[in-house]
KETOR-892344 format. One record per residue: residue in three letters; x, y, z of N, C-alpha, C in turn. Coordinates in steps of 0.02 Angstrom, whole numbers, padded with zeros to 5 digits, always signed. Each point is the difference from the previous one (the first is absolute). Layout:
<atoms>
alaXYZXYZXYZ ...
</atoms>
This chain:
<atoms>
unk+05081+06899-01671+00014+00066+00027-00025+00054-00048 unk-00033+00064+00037+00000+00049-00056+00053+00064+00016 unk+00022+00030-00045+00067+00030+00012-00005+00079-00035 unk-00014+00042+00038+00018+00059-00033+00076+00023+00010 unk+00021+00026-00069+00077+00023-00030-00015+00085+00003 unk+00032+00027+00050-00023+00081-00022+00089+00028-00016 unk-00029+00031-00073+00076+00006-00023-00025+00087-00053 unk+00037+00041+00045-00022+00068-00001+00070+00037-00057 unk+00032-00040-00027+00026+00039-00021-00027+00000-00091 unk+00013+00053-00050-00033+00005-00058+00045-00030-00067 unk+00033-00032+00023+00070-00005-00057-00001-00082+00014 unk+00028-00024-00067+00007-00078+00024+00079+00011+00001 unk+00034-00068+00060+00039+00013+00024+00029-00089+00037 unk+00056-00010+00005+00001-00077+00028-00068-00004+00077 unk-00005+00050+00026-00055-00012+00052-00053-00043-00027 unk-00017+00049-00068-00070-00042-00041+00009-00067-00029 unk+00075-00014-00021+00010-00085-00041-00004-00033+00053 unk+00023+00003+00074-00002-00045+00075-00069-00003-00001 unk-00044+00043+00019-00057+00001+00017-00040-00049-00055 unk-00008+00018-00047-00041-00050-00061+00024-00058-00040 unk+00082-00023+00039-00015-00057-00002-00002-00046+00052 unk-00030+00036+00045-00012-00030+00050-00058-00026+00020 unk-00045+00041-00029-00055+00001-00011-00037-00032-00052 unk+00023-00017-00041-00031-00037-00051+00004-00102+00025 unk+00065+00013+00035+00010-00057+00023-00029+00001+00069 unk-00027+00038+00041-00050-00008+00048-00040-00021-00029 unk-00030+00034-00063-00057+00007-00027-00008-00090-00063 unk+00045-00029+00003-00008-00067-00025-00009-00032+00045 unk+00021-00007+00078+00001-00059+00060-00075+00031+00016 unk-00056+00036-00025-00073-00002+00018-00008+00068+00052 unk+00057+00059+00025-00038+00048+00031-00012+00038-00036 unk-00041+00053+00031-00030+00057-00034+00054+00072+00025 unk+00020+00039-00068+00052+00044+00006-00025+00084-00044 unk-00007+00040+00051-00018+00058+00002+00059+00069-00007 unk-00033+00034-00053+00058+00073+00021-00013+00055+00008 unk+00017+00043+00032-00006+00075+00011+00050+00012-00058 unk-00010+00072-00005+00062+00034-00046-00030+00058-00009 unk+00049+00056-00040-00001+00043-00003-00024+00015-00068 unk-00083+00050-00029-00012+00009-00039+00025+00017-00081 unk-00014-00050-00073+00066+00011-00021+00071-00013+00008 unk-00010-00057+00060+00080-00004+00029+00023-00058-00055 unk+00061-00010-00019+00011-00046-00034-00014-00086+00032 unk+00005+00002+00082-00008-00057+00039-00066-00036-00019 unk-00033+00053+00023-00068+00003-00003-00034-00050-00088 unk+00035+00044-00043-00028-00021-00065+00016-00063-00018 unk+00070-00027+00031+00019-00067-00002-00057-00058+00034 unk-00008+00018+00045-00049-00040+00041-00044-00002-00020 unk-00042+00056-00044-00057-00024-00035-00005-00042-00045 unk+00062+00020-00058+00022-00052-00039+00018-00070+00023 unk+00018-00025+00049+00008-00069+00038-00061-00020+00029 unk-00056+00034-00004-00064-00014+00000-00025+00009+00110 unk+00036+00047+00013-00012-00014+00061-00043+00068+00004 unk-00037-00009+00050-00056+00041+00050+00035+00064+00007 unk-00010+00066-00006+00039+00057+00026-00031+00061+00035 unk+00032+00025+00036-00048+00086+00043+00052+00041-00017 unk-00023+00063-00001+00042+00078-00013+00015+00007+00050 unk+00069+00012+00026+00027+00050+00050+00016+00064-00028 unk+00002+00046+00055+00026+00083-00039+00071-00022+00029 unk+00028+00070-00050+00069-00018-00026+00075+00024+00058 unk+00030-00015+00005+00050+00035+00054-00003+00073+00019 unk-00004+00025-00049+00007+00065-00013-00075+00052+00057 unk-00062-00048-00019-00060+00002+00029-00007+00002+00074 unk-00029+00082-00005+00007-00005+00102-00083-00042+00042 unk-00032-00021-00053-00080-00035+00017+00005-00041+00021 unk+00037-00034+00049+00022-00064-00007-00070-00036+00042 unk-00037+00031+00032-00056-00033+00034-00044-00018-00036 unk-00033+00009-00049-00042-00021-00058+00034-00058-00020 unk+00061-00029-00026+00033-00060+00003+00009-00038+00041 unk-00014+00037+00075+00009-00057+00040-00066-00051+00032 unk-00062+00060-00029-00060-00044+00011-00039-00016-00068 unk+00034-00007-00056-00002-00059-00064+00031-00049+00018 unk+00064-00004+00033+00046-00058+00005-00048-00045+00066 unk-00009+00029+00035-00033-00025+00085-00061-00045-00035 unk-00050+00051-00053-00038-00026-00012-00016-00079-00056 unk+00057+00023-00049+00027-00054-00040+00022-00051+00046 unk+00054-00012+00056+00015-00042+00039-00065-00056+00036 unk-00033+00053+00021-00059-00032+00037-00059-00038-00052 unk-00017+00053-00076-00038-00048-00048+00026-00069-00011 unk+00068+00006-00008+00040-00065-00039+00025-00042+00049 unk-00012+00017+00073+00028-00043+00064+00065-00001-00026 unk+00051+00056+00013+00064-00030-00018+00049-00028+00051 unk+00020-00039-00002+00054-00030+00067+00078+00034+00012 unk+00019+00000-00068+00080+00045+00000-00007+00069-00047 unk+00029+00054+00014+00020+00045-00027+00071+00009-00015 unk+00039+00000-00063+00062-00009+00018+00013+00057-00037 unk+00035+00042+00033+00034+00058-00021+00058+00013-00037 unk+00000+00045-00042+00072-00022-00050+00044+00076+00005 unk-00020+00068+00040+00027+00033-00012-00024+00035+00083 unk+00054+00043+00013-00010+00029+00074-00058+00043+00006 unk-00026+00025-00072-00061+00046+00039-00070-00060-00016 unk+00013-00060-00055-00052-00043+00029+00008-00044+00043 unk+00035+00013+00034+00042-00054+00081-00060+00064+00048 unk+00003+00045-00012-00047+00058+00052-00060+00010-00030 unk-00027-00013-00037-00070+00007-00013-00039-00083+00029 unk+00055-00041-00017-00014-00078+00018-00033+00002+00089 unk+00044+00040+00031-00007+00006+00064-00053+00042+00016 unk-00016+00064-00044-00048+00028+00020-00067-00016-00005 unk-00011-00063-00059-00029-00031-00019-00036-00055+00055 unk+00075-00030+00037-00050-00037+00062-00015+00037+00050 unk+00014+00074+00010-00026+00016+00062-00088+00019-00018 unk-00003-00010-00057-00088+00006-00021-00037-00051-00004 unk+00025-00044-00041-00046-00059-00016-00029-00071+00065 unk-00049+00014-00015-00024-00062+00016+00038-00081+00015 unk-00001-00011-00078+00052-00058-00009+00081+00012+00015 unk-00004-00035+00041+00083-00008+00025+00027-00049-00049 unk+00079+00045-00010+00025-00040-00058+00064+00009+00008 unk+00049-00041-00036+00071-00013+00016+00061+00043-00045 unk+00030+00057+00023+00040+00029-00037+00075-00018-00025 unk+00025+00015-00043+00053-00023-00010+00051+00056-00039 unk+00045-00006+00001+00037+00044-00035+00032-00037-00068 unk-00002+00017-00037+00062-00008-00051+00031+00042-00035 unk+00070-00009+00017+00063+00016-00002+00048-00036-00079 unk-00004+00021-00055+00007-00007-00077+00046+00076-00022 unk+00002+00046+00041+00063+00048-00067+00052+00018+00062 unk+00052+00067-00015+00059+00014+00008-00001+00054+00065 unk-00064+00024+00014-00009+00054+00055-00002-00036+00070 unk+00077+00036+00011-00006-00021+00099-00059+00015+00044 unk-00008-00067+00004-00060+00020+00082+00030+00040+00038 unk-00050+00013+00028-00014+00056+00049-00014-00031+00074 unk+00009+00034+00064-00051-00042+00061-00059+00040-00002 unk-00041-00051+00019-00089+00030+00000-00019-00037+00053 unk-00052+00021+00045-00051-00029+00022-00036-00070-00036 unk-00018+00028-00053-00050-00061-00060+00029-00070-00001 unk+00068-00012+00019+00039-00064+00015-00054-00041+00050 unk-00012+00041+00036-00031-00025+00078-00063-00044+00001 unk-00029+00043-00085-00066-00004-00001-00002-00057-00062 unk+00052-00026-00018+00033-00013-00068+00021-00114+00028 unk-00051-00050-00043+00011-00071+00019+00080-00018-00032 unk-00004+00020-00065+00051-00002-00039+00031+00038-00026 unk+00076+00006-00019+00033+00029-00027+00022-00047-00072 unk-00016+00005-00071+00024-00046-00043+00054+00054-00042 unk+00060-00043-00036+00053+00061-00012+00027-00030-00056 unk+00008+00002-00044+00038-00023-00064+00080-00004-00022 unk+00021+00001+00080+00066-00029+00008+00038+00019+00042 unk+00056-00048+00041+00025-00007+00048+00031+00086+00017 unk+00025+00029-00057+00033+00083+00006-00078+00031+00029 unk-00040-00004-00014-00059+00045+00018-00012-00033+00076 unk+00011-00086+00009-00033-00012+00076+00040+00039+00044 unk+00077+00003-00005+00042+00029+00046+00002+00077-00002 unk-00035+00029-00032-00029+00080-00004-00032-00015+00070 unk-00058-00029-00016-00063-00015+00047+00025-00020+00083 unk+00074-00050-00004-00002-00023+00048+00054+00053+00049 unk+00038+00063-00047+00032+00044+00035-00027+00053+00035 unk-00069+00012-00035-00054+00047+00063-00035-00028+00041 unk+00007-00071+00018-00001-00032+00070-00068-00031-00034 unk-00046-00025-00047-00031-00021-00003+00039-00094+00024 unk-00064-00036+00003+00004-00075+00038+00021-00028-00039 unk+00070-00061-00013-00018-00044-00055-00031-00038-00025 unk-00045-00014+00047-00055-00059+00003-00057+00035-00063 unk-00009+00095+00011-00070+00008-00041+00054+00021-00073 unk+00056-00020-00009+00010+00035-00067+00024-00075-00039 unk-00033+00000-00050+00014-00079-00049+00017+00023-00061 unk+00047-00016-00049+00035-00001-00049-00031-00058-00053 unk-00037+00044-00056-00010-00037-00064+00013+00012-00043 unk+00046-00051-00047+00039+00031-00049-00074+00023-00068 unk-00007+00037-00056-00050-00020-00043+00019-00046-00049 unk-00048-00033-00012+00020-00064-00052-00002+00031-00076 unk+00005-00018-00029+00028-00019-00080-00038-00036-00045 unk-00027+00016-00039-00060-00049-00049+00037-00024-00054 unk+00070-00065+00033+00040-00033-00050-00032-00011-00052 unk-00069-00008-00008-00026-00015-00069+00006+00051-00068 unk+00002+00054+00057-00009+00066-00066+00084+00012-00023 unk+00050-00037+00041+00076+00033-00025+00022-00040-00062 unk+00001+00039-00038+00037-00075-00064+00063-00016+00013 unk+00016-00067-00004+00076-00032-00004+00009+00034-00069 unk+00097-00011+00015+00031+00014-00076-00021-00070-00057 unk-00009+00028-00066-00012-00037-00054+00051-00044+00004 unk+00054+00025-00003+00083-00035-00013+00017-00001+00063 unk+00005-00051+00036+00032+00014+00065+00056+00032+00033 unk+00040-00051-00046+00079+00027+00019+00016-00033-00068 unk+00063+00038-00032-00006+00078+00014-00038+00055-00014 unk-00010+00053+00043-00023+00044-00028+00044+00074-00019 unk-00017+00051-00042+00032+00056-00020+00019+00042+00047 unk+00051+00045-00014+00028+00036+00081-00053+00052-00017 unk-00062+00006+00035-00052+00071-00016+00018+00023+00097 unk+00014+00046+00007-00021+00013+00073-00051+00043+00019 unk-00058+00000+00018-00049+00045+00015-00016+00011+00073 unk-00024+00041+00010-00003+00066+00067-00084+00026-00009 unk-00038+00000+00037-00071+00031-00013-00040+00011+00068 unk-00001+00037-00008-00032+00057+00077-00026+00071-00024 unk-00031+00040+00038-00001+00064-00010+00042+00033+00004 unk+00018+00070-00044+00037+00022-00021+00022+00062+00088 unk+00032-00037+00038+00012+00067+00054+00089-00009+00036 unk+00007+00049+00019+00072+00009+00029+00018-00079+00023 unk-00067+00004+00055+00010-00085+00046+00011-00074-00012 unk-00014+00008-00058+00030-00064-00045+00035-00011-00052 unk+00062+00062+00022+00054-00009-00014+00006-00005-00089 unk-00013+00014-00043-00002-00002-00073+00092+00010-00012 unk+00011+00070+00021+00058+00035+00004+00048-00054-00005 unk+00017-00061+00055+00036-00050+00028+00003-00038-00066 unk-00062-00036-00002-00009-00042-00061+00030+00018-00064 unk-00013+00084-00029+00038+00017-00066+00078-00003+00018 unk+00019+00013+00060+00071+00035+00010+00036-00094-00009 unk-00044-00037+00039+00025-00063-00014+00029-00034-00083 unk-00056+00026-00026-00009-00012-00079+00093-00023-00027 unk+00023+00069+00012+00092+00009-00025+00012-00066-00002 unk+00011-00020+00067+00046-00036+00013-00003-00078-00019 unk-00083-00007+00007-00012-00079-00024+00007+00005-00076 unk-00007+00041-00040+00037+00022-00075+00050-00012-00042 unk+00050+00006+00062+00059-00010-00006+00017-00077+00002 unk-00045-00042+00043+00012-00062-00014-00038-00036-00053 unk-00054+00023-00001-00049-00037-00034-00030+00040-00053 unk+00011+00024-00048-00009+00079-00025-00052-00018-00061 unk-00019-00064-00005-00059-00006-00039-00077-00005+00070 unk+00019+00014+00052-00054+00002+00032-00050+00069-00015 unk-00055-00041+00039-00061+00061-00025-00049+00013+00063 unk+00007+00065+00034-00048+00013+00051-00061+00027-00026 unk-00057-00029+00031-00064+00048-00001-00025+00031+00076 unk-00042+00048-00031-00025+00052+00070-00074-00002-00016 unk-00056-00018+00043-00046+00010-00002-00017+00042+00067 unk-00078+00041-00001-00029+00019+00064-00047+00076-00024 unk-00029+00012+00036-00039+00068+00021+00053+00047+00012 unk-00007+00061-00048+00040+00062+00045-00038+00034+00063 unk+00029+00004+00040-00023+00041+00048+00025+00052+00008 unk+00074+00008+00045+00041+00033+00017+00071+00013-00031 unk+00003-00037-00052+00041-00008-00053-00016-00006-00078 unk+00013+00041-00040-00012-00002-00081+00041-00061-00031 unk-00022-00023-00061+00030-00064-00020+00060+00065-00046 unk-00033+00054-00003+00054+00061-00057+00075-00011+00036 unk-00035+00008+00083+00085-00001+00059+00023-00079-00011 unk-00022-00025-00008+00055-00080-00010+00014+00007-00075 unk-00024+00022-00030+00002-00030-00068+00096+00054-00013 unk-00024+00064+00033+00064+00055-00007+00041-00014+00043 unk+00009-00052+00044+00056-00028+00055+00032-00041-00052 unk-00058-00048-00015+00031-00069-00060+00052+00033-00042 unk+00003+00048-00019+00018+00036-00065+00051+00032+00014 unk-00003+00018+00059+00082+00024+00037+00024-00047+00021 unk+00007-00051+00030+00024-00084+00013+00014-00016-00077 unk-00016+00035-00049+00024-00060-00053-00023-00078-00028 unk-00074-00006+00023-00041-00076+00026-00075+00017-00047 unk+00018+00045-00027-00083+00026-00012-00022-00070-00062 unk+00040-00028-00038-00011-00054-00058-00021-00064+00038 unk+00039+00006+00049-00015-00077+00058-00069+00025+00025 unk-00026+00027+00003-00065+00012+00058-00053+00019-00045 unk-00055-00019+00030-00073-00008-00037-00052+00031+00064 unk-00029+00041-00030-00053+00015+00067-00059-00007-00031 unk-00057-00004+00049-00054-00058-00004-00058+00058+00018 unk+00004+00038+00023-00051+00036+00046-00020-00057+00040 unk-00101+00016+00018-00016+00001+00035-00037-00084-00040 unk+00009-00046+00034-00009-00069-00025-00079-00047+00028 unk-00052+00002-00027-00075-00033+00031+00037-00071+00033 unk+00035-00036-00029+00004-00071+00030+00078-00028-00005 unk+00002+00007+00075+00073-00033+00014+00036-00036-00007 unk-00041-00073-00021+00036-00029+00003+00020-00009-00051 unk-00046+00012-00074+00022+00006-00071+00069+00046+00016 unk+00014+00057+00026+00068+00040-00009+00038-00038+00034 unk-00006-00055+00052+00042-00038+00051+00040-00051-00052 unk-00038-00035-00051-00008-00077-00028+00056+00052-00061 unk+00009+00054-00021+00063+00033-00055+00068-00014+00036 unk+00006+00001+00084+00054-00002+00027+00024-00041+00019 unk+00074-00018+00007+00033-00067+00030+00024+00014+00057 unk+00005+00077+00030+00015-00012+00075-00059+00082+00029 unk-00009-00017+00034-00039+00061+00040+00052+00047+00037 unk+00013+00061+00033-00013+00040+00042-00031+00057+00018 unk+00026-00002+00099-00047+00058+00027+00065+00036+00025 unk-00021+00095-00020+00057+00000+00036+00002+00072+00047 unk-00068-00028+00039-00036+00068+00043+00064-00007+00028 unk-00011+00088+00043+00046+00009+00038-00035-00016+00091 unk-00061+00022-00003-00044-00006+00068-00068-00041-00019 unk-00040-00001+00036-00062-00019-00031+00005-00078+00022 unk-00045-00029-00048+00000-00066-00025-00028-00055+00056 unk-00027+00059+00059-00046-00049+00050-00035-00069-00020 unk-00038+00019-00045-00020-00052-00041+00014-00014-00060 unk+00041-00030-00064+00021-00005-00041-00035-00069-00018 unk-00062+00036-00059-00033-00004-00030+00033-00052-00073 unk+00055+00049-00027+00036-00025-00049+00041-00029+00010 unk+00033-00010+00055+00070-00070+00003-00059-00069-00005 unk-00058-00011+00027-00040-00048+00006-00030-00024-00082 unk-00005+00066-00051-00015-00028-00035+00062-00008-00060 unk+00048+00019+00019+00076-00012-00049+00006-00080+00035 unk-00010-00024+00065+00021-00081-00011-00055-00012-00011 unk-00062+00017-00010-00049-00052-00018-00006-00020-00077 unk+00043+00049-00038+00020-00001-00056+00061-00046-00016 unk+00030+00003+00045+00066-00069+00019+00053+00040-00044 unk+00015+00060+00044+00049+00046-00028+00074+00001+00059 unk+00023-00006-00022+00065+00014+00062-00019+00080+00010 unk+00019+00025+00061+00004+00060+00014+00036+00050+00029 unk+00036+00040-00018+00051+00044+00045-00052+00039+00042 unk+00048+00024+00054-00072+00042+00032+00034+00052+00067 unk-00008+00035+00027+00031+00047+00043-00021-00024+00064 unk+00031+00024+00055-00007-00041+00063-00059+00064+00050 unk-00071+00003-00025-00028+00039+00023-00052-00028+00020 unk-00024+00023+00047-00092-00040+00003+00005-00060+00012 unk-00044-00018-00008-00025-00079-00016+00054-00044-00027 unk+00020+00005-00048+00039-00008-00055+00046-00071+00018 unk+00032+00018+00052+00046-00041+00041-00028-00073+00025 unk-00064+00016+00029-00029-00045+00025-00032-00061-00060 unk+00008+00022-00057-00033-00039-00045+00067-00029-00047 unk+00020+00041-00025+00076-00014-00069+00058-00028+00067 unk+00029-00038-00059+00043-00031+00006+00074+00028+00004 unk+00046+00013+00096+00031+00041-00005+00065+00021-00051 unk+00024-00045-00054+00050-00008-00045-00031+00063-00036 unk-00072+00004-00014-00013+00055-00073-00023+00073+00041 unk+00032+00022+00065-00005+00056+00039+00054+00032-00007 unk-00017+00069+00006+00038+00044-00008-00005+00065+00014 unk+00045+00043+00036-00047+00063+00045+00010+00026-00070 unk-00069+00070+00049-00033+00029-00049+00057+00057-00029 unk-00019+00050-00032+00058+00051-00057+00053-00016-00011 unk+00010-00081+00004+00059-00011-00017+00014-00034-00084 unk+00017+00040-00066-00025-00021-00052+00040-00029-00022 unk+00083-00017+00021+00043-00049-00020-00006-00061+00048 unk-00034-00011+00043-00028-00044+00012-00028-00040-00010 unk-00066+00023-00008-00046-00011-00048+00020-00039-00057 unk+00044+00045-00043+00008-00032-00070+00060-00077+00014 unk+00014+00002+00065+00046-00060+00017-00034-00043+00003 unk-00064+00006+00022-00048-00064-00008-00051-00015-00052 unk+00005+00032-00038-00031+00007-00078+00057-00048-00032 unk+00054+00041+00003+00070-00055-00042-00027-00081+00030 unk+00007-00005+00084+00019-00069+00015-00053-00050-00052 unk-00076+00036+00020-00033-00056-00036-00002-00009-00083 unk+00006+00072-00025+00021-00004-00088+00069-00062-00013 unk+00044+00013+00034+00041-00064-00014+00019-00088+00044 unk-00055-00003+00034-00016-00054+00031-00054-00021-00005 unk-00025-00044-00052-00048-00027-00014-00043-00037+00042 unk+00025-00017+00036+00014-00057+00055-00043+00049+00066 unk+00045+00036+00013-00012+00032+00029-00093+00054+00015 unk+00009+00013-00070-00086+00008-00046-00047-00025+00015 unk+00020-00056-00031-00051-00053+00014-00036-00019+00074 unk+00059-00041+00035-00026+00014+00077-00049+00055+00033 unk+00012+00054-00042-00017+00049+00041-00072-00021-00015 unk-00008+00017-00091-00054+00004-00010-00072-00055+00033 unk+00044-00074+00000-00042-00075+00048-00011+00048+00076 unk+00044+00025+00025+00002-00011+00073-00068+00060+00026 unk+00015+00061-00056-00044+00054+00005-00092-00034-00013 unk+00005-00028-00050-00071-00033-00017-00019-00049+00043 unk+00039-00036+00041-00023-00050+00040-00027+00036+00065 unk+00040+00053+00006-00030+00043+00090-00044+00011-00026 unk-00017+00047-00068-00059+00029-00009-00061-00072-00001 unk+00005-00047-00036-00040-00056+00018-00015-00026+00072 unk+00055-00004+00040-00011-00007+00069-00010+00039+00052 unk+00006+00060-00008+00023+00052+00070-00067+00022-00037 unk-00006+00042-00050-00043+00065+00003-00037-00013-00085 unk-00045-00056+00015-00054-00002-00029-00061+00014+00016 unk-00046+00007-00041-00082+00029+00011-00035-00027+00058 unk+00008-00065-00033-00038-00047+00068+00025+00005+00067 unk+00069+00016+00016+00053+00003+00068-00023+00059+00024 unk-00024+00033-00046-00015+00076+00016-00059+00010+00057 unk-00046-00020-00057-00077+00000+00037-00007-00030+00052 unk+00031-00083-00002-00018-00019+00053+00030+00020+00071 unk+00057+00025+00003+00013+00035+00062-00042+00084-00008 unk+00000+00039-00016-00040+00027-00010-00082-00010+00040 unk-00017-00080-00011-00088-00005+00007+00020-00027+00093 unk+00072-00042-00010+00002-00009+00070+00008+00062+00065 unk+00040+00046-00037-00007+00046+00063-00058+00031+00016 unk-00039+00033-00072-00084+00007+00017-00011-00032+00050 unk-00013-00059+00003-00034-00039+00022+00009-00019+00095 unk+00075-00009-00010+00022+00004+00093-00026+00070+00015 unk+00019+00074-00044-00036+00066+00029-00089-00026+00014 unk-00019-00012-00023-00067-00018+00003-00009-00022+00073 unk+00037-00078+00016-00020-00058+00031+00013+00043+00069 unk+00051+00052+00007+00034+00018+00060-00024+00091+00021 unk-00053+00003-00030-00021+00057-00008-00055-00016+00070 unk+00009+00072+00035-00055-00018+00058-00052+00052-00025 unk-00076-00012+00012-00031+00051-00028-00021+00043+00041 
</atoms>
């Protein structure tokens, strides 16, 4: 198959980790994998670096959009492409405007990878597949009356190779770490306010905070910590190149968005690290963790109720940590990935009328 990815947005973002590793693992089973992007876009620069083929799209912002749409028509038709799979709603509409030009008839697809509710469109109509990065996003899809038949659920896999196991198995040190970007929606607030109380039981414990500020200063946690009385227990990390090195310091993970978490990126790689995990009952979240370590969201004595259980149940720990590493080995590995992934291509293909 040859496969153009048109992914218009300029920022890397979980859209871009779905997309390229998806692609690389297309791109090992022998097809040929193509990208549009946005000039300078961070997507874009990734893909070059992964050694794949790329074209300039103009940027959202850009009202030219017809000059892009006969590079893309024309790129399609040089490279005979068969699928176009779209990763964002305005390249879900250029995808389309794209076949009402070209020559080569080719198979569209959508994919469906972050937190923004669909919309109803027309482009469904015009649309073989719908691919979605988890069951909370299919039932978005399937409440504006789209078919269940065109919307399929793939979890992204996990490159167990890259997560390090703990050195020391069991036991390990009470470290608890938290790492996301720094914004209202993932709940930081919860996590410090939690801090107190697991203190009180376990008061040689030690939280870390890693992530990107965005919408939040590490100055505002660091001056919450300090009014909580926790500021000696807590360590902040900024903004961290590799995860799983900050994952492999901790003995239990949490998440503790309040919304969000369509796709949760990081609960996948806290068990692939074979971390037990607390986690808020948002998103995705549910459908993957194990319901004992759930817990609704702003609730921060909660929270710290399930921080206690596993700090003093070893037992309890442990399990988690086997049971978390084994889904991630079985449910949502690389290979599980791609290959459903190459299979739905492929029925869009077979069932495509031209």
């Amino acid at each position: 198959m040859k496969i153009l990815n048109i992914i218009d947005i300029p920022w890397n973002s979980g859209i871009t980790s779905y997309v390229m590793e998806a692609s690389n693992g297309l791109l090992r089973n022998g097809h040929k994998i193509f990208f549009a992007g946005v000039k300078n876009g961070l997507p874009l620069q990734i893909a070059k670096e992964n050694g794949f083929e790329t074209i300039e799209i103009c940027s959202r912002k850009n009202p030219f959009v017809f000059g892009t749409v006969l590079r893309l028509v024309k790129f399609v038709q040089l490279y005979k492409i068969d699928i176009v799979n779209a990763h964002t709603g305005k390249a879900h509409f250029l995808a389309y405007l794209v076949s009402l030009l070209s020559k080569r008839k080719f198979v569209i697809i959508r994919t469906k990878s972050d937190a923004i509710r669909p919309q109803k469109s027309f482009l469904y109509k015009k649309t073989q597949k719908i691919i979605v990065a988890s069951e909370f996003i299919r039932k978005r899809y399937l409440n504006i009356g789209i078919g269940p038949e065109k919307v399929v659920t793939i979890y992204q896999g996990i490159n167990v190779t890259a997560a390090p196991l703990p050195s020391t198995r069991y036991p390990l040190p009470s470290i608890v770490g938290i790492i996301g970007r720094l914004d209202p929606v993932k709940g930081h607030k919860y996590f410090l306010e939690s801090i107190a109380n697991v203190l009180k039981k376990f008061p040689e414990t030690k939280f870390l905070i890693a992530g990107k500020e965005e919408n939040i200063k590490y100055k505002e946690l660091e001056q919450l910590a300090e009014k909580l009385g926790i500021q000696k227990s807590v360590e902040f990390f900024g903004y961290v190149e590799n995860v799983f090195e900050f994952m492999s310091k901790c003995s239990i993970g949490v998440i503790t968005s309040v919304n969000s978490e369509a796709v949760s990126r990081v609960l996948l790689e806290w068990m692939a690290c074979e971390k037990p995990v607390v986690a808020t009952l948002v998103g995705c979240i549910p459908e993957i963790l194990e319901e004992k370590f759930l817990v609704s969201p702003c609730k921060a004595e909660a929270l710290a109720r399930k921080i206690i259980e596993l700090l003093q149940n070893p037992v309890l720990a442990k399990n988690a940590r086997e049971t978390n590493r084994k889904k991630i080995e079985e449910k949502f590995n690389l290979e599980k990935f791609v290959t459903e992934t190459e299979k739905v291509f492929y029925e869009a293909i077979n069932n495509f009328t031209y």
